[in-house]
C-alpha positions as CSV (number, residue, x, y, z in Angstrom):
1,X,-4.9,-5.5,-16.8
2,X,-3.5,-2.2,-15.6
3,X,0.4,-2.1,-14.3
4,X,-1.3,-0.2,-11.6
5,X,-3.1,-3.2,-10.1
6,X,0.8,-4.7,-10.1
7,X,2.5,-2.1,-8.9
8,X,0.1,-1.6,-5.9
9,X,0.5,-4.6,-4.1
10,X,4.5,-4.9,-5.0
11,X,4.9,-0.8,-3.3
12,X,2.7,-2.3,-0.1
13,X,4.6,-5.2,0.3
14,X,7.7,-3.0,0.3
15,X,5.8,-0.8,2.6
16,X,4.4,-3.5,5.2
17,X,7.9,-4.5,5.6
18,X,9.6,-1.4,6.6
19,X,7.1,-0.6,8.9
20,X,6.9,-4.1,10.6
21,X,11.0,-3.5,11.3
22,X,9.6,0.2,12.7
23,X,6.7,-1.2,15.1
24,X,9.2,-4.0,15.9
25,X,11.7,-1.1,17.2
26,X,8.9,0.5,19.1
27,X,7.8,-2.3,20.7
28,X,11.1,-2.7,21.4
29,X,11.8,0.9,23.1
30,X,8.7,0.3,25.2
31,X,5.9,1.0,23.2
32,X,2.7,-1.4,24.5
33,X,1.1,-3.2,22.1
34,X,-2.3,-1.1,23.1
35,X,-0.8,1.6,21.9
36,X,0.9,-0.1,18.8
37,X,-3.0,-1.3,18.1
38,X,-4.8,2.5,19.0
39,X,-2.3,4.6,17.1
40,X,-1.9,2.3,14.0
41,X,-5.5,2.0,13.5
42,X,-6.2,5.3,14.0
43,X,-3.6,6.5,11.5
44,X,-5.5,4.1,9.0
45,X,-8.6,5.5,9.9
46,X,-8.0,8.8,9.2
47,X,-6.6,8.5,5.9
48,X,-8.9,6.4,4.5
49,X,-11.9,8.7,5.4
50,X,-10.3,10.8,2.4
51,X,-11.7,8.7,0.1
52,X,-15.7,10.1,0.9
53,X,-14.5,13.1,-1.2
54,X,-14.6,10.4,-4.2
55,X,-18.1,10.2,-5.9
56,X,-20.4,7.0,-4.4
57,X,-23.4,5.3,-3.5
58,X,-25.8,6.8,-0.9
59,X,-25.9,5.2,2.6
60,X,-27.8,2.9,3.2
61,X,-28.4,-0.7,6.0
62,X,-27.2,-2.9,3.2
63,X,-24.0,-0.8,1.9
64,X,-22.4,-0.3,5.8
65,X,-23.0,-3.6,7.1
66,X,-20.8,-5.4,4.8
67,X,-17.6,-2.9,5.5
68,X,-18.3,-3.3,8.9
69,X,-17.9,-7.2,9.2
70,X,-15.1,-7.0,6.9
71,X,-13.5,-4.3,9.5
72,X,-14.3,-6.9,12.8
73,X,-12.2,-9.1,10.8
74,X,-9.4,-6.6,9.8
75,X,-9.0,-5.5,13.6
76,X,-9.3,-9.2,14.9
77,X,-5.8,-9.5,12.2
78,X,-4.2,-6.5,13.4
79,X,-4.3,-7.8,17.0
80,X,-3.0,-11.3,15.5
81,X,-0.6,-9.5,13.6
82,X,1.6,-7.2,16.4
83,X,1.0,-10.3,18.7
84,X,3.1,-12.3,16.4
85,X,6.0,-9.5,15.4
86,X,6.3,-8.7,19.2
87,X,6.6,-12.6,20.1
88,X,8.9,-14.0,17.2
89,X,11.5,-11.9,14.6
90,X,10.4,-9.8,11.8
91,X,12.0,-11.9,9.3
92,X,10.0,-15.1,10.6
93,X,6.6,-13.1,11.3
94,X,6.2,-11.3,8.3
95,X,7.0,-14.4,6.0
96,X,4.5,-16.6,7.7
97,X,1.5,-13.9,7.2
98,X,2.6,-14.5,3.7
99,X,0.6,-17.8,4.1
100,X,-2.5,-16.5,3.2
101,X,-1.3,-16.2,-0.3
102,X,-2.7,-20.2,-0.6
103,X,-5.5,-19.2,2.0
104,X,-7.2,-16.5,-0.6
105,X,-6.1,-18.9,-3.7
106,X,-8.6,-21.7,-1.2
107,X,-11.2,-18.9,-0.2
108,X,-11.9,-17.4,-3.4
109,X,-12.2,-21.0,-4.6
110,X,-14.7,-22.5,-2.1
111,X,-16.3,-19.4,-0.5
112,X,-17.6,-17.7,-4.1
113,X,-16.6,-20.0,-6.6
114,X,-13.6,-18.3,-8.2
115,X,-12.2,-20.3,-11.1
116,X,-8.1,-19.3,-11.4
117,X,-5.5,-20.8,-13.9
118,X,-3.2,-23.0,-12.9
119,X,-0.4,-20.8,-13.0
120,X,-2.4,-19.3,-10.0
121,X,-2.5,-22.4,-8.0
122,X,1.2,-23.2,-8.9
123,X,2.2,-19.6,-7.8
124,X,-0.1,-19.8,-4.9
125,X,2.1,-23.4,-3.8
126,X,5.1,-21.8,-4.9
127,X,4.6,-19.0,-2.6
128,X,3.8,-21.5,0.3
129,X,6.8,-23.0,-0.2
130,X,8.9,-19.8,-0.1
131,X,7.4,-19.1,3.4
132,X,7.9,-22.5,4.7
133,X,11.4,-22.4,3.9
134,X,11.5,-18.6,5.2
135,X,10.0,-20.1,8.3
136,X,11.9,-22.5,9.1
137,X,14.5,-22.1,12.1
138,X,16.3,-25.3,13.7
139,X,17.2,-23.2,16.9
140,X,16.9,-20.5,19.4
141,X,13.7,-20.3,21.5
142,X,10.9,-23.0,20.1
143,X,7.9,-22.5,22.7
144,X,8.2,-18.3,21.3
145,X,8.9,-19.4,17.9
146,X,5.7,-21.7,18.0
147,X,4.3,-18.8,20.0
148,X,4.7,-16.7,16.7
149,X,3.7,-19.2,14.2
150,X,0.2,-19.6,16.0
151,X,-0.3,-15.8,15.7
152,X,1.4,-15.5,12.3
153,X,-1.0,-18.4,11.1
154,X,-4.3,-17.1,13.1
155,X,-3.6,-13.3,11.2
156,X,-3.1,-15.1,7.9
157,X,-6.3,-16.4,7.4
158,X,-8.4,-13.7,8.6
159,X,-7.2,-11.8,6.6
160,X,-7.3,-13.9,3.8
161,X,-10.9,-14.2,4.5
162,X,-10.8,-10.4,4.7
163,X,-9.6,-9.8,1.3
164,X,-12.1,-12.5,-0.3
165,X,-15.0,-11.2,0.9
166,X,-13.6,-7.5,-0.1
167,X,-13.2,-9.1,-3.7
168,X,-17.3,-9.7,-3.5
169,X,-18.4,-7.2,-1.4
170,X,-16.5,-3.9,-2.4
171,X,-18.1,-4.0,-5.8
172,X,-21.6,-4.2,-5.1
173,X,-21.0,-0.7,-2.3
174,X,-18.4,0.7,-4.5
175,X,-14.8,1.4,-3.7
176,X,-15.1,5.5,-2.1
177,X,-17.8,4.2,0.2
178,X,-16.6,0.6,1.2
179,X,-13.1,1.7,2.5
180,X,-13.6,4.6,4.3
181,X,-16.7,2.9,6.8
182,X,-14.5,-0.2,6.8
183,X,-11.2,1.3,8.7
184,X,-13.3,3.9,10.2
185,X,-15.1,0.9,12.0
186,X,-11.6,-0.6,13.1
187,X,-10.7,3.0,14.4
188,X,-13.8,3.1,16.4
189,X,-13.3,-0.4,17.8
190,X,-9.8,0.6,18.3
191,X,-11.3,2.8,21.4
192,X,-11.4,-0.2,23.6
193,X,-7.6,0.1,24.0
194,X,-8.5,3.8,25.4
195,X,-9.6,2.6,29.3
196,X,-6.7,0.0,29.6
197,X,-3.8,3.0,28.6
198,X,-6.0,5.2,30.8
199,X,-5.6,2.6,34.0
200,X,-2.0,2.3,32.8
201,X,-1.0,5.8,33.2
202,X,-2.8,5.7,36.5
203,X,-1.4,3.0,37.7
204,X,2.3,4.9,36.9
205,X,1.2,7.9,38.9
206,X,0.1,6.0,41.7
207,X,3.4,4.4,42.0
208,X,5.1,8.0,42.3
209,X,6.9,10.4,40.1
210,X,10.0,8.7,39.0
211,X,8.0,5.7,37.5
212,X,5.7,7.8,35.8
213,X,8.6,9.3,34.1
214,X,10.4,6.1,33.4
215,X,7.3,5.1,31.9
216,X,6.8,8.1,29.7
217,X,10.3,8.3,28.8
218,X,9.8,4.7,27.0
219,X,6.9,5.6,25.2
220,X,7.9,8.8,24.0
221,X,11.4,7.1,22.9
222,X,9.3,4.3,20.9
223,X,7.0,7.3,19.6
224,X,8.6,8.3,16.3
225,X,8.8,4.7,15.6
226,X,5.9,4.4,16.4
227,X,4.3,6.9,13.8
228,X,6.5,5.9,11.2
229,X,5.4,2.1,11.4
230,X,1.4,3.4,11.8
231,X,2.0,5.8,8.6
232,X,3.8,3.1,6.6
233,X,1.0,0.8,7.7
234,X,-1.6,2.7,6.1
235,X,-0.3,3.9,2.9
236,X,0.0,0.3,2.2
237,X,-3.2,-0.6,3.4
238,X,-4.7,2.0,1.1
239,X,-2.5,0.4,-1.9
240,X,-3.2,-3.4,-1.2
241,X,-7.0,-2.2,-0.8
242,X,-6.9,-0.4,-4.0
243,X,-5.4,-2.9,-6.0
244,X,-8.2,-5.8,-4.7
245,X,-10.7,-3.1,-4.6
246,X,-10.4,-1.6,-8.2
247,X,-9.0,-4.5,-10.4
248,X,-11.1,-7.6,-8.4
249,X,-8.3,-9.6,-8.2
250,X,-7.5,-11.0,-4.6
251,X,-5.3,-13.9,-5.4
252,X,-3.0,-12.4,-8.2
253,X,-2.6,-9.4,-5.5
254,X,-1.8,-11.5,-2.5
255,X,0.9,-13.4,-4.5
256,X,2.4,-9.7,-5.3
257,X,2.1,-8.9,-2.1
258,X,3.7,-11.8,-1.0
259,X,6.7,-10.2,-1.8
260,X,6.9,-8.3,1.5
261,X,8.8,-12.2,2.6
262,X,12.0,-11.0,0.7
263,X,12.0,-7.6,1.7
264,X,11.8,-8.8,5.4
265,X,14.3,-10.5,4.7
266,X,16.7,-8.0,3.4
267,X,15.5,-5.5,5.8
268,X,16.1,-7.8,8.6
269,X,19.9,-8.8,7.3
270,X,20.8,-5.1,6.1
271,X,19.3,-3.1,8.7
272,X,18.2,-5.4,11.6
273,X,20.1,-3.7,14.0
274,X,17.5,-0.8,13.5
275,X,14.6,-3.5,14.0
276,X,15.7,-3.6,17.9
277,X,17.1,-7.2,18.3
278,X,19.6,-8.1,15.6
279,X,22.8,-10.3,16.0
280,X,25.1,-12.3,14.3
281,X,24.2,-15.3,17.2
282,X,20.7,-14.6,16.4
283,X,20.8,-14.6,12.6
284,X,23.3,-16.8,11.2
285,X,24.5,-17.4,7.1
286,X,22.9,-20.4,7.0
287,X,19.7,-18.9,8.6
288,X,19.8,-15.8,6.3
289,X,20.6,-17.4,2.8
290,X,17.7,-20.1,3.4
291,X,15.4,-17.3,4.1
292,X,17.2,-15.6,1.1
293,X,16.5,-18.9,-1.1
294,X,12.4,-19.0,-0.1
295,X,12.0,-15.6,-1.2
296,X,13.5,-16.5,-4.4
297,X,10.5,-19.2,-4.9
298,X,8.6,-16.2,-4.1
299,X,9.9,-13.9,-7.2
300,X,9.1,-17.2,-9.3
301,X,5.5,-17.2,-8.3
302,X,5.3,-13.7,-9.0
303,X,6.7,-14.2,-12.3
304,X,4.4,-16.5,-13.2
305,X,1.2,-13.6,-12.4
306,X,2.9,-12.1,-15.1
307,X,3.4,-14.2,-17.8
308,X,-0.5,-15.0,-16.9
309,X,-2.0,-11.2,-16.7
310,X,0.7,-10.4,-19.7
C-alpha cells in the first residue's frame, strides 16, 4: 500500500484538531453555530467541486443518488459535531468522535461483509480504549459533560456509517465524481441556516443600532477564526476522503485518523488558552497526563496498521 493512503489520514487528524480549537475560539467570540454550520460547509463545498476538472463517469440517476445520501449523513454529523465542541471541551469532544474508529471496524463488518485481521480489531479496541480514557473526567459540570458525550457519540457513528458506505459506494461512481456532488449536496442543504441568520440580523435591527453593532462586532471578532477553522476543516476532509476514497480502506484510515485524540490533547494543554476557555482549574495534571496516557494506546494501535500494511 501507498505511504500516501498513511500519510493522508495522519495530516487530517492533525488538521481536524487545530481547527476544532479554531471553531471552539469562534464560538467562543460569538460566532452562532448557524453560521459555524453555513460557512464551514460552504468552504468544503467549494473546494471539493475542484475535483470535476479530474476525468470521470458521466452523470447519471444511479451515480448522484449515492453521494447524495452519503452527504444527508455527512451534514446530519456536522451538526452533531459543533453541537458537541460548543457544549463540552475540545480535548473531550474531539477524542470521543474518535469512537467510530470501533464503529467502522463493526460497520464494514456487518453492513458489507468486510473481513479485517486481527491486528485491525485489536487496534480498533485499542483505540476505544484510548478514548475512553481521554474521555474520562471525574469533575466539573456532568449534565454538559453528558451533554457532549451524547453529541460526540451521535456524530461518531454517522459518520462511521458515512465512511463505510463511501468505502462501497465511491468505487462504483468513481472518486472525481463522488466527492464533488457529495459536499456540494451538504452546501446546498447548508442553505437552510440562510432564513434563521436572516431573522437574526433582523431581529438585531429591530432592537436598535447599538445592539446591531454589538452583534456584529461578535461575529466579525469570531470571523477569522472562523475561516481558519472552516479552511482547516476542509483540507482535511479532502485528505481523509482521499485516503478512504482511493486506497478502500475505511478502518485502517479511521484508526490513523484516530490520531487527531492526541493532538487535541496537546493542542488543548499547549495552546488552550487560544481555544477560548483554558485554565489550570479547568485542566488539571492529573486530567492532562490521563488524557496524555489514552493517546498513547492510540499510537500503539496505529502501530500495529503498520506492522500489518508493512
Amino acid at each position: 500500500m501507498s505511504p500516501v493512503a498513511l500519510i493522508l489520514p495522519l495530516g487530517a487528524g492533525f488538521g481536524y484538531a487545530f481547527g476544532a480549537i479554531a471553531i471552539k475560539r469562534a464560538l467562543s467570540a460569538g460566532a452562532s453555530g448557524a453560521w459555524v454550520n453555513l460557512l464551514c460547509n460552504t468552504v468544503m463545498a467549494v473546494l471539493f467541486q475542484a475535483l470535476w476538472l479530474l476525468p470521470g463517469h458521466p452523470l447519471a440517476l444511479g451515480i448522484i443518488l449515492p453521494p447524495v445520501v452519503c452527504g444527508v449523513l455527512f451534514f446530519l454529523g456536522q451538526i452533531f459535531t459543533f453541537r458537541a465542541i460548543y457544549t463540552g471541551d475540545v480535548s473531550v469532544a474531539t477524542p470521543l468522535l474518535g469512537s467510530k474508529v470501533l464503529l467502522v471496524a463493526l460497520f464494514s463488518f456487518f453492513l458489507i461483509g468486510k473481513n479485517l485481521p486481527h491486528a485491525i480489531w485489536l487496534a480498533s479496541l485499542m483505540a476505544s480504549l484510548g478514548i475512553a480514557l481521554i474521555s474520562y473526567s471525574p469533575a466539573g459540570n456532568h449534565a454538559r459533560l453528558l451533554e457532549a458525550v451524547a453529541w460526540s457519540l451521535a456524530a461518531a457513528a454517522v459518520f462511521a456509517l458515512t465512511d463505510v458506505l463511501l468505502q462501497r459506494w465511491v468505487p462504483l461512481v468513481g472518486y472525481s465524481r463522488f466527492a464533488p456532488l457529495m459536499f456540494g449536496s451538504v452546501g446546498l442543504f447548508s442553505l437552510v441556516y440562510v432564513p434563521r441568520l436572516m431573522s437574526s440580523r433582523a431581529s438585531f435591527s429591530g432592537g436598535g443600532t447599538l445592539s446591531f453593532l454589538v452583534a456584529g462586532s461578535s461575529f466579525f471578532t469570531s470571523l477569522p477564526w472562523l475561516l481558519f477553522g472552516a479552511l482547516l476543516l476542509a483540507v482535511q476532509a479532502l485528505a481523509i476522503f482521499s485516503s478512504i476514497g482511493l486506497f478502500g480502506s475505511a478502518t485502517m484510515s479511521n484508526i490513523l485518523y484516530g490520531s487527531r485524540c492526541l493532538w487535541s490533547v496537546l493542542l488543548v494543554w499547549g495552546l488552550g488558552a487560544m481555544a477560548g476557555n483554558f485554565s489550570p482549574d479547568r485542566h488539571p495534571r492529573g486530567v492532562m497526563f490521563r488524557r496524555l496516557m489514552g493517546a498513547l494506546l492510540l499510537f500503539v494501535a496505529m502501530a500495529l496498521v503498520l506492522e500489518e500494511h508493512f
